[in-house]
N, C-alpha and C positions, 0 to 999 in steps of 0.2 A: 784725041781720046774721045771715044763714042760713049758719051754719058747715058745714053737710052738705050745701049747693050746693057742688058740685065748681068750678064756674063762680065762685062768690064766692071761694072757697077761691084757686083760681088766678088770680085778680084782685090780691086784697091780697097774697098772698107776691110775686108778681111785682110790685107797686107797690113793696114793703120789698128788692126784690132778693136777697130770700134763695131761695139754691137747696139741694136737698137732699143731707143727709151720706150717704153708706153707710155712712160710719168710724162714723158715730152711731146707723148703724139706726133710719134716720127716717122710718116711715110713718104718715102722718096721717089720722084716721078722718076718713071722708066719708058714710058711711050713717046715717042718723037714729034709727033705733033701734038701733045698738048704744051708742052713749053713755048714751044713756035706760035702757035695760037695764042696764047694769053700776052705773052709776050707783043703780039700784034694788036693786041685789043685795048692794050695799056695807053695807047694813044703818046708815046713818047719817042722825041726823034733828038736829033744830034745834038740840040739846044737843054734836053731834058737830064735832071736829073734826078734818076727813079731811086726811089727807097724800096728796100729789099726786107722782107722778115722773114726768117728761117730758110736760107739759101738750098740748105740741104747737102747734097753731094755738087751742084753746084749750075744743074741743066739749064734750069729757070735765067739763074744769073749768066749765063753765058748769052744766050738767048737775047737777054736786055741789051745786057755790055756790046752786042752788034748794035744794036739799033740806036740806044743812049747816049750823051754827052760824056755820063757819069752815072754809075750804080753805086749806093749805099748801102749796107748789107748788114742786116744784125743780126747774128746769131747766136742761142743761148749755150748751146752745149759745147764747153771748151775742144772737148773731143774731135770733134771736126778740123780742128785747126790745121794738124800736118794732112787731114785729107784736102781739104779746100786748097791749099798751099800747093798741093797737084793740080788736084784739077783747074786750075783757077791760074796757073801760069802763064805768063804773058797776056795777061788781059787786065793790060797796064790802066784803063777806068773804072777799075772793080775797087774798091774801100771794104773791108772787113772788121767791122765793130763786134766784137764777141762781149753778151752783155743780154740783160732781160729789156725789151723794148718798153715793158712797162716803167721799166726805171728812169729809160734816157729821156734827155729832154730834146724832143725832136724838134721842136722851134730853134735850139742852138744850133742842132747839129747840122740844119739845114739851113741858117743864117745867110750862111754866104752862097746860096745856091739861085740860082734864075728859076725859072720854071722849073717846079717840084710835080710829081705823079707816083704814087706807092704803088707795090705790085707785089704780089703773094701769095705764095701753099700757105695759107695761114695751118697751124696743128688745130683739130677742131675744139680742143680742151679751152683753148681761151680766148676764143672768137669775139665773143661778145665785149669784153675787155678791153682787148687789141685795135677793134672798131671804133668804141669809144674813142680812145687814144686818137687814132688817124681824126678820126672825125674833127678833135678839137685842136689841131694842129692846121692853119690855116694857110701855111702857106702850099699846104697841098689840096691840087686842082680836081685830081680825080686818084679814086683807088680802084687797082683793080686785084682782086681776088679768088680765090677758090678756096671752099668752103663748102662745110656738109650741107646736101641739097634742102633741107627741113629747113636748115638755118636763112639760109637765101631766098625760099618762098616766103618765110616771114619777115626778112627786111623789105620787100615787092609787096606785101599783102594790101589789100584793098581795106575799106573799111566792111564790117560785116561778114567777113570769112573768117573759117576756120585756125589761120594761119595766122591775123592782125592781130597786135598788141601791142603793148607800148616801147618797145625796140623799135617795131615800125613805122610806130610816130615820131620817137626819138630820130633814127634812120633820114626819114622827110622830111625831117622839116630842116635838116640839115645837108639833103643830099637827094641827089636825083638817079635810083635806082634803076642798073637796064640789067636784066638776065638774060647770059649772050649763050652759053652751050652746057653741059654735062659730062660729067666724065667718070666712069665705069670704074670699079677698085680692081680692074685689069689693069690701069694702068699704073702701079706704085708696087712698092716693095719697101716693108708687108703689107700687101692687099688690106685697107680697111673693111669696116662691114657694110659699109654704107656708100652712096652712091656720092659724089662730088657735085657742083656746079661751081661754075665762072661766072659772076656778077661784075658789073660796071657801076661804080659810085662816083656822081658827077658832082662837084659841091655848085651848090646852089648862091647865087650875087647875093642873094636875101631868103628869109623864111616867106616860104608861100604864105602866110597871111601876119598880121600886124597883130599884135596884144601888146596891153600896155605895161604889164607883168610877165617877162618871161618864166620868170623858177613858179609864179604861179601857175600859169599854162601846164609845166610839168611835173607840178605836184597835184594836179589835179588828173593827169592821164595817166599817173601810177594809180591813183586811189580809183581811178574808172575801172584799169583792168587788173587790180588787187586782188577782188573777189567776183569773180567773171559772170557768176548767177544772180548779183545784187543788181536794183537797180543803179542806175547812177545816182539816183537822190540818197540812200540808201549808203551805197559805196564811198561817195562824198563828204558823210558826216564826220565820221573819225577825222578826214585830216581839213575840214573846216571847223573847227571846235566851237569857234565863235559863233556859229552861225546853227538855229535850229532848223529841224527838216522841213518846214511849213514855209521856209524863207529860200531855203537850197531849191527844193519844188518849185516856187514863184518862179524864181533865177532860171529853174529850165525852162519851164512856160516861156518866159519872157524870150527866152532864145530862142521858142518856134519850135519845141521838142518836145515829145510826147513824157510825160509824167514818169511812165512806163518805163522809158528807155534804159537797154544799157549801156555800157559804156564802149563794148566794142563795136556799137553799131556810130559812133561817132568820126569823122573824117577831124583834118587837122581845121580846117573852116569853123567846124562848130564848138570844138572842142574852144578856140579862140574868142567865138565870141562869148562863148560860156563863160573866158576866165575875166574878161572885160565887166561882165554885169557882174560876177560874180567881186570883182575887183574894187568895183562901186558901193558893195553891200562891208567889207569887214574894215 
């Protein structure tokens, strides 16, 4: 069965009666090389076993299931069920978890697994969420996904652009971000509005730098990029209560930063040693 005929594709959904969610952000790849591609970029071979979110019609997963030990696959919309159940025949290392990924506990469900790597048409409704998630499941090495292109240049953003904030830091300092291609809303059904990209998320053996307070660290890079025209000294008061603005000031001096500064002009380096002095003072 040719999953990337558009023609096959709307053949069997319309056999199984399922029509498409918005509420779910349901676009299904239809172009042939991009499942091929991402699928190759996921970095997982016969040892591996890649976790799946939102299979779709089932292209992506077939894709892995070549290359894979084992595929995991969660997906939310029951609806799918007797279609996957086709498409998905004989692809006797395919597992099908029908279920919200936010819910499951994916440390169990990957328990007994060797080398773990996720891989994904994430829906772009809950991207941010869904990263989270992966993010803090450690037995996975790297994620690889497609996601709206806006969203992807700000998990890669640098400090001091347009695009950095604190996802991004959240992002780095738990992951090593590589933007590998794009992909045009020629290539799904239904065509989203917006343009796609394929990111690589490598986790990282350690955070690139040391603090001796982590939830400090990132309670202080929410409150940086809170209100994005304050200063950081400025920005900082509210969620340092304890501490007046003449001592938050000292605390950035000290760390070699302009009084001035905001907070998106900070990398995860500074923002660290910021939360060390700062750490010292309350």
């Amino acid at each position: 069965m040719n999953l990337t005929d558009i023609s096959v594709v709307r053949e069997v959904l319309g056999r199984h009666g399922f029509r498409f969610s918005k509420s779910l952000g349901q676009n299904f790849l239809v172009a042939p090389w991009v499942p091929q591609r991402i699928a190759e970029e996921c970095l997982a071979d016969g040892d591996t076993t890649v976790l799946e979110i939102g299979p779709g019609v089932g292209c992506l997963t077939r894709e892995l299931a070549a290359r894979a030990g084992r595929v995991l696959s969660i997906e939310l919309d029951s609806a799918l069920k007797p279609v996957l159940a086709e498409t998905l025949a004989g692809q006797d290392n395919v597992e099908l978890v029908f279920g919200d990924v936010l819910k499951q506990d994916l440390d169990a469900l990957l328990a007994d697994c060797g080398r773990c790597v996720a891989c994904a048409n994430l829906p772009y409704n809950i991207t941010t969420p869904v990263l989270s998630k992966l993010y803090a499941c450690d037995k996975l090495e790297c994620v690889t996904v497609m996601i709206q292109r806006e969203v992807a240049r700000r998990l890669a953003a640098a400090p001091g652009t347009a695009d950095y904030g604190a996802f991004s830091v959240y992002t780095q300092w738990h992951m090593e971000p590589e933007t590998l291609f794009d992909v045009s809303p020629g290539c799904f059904i239904p065509q989203p509005k917006v343009t796609s990209t394929v990111i690589r998320l490598k986790r990282r053996t350690a955070p690139p730098a040391a603090v001796a307070d982590e939830a400090l660290f990132f309670r202080l890079v929410r409150a940086g990029f809170n209100q994005r025209r304050k200063t950081l000294v400025n920005a900082l008061q509210p969620a340092l209560g304890g501490l007046d603005k003449g001592s938050i000031a000292r605390a950035v001096s000290v760390a070699g930063l302009d009084e001035r500064v905001r907070g998106e002009a900070l990398g995860i380096p500074e923002f660290a040693a910021l939360t060390d002095i700062l750490a010292g003072m309350l």
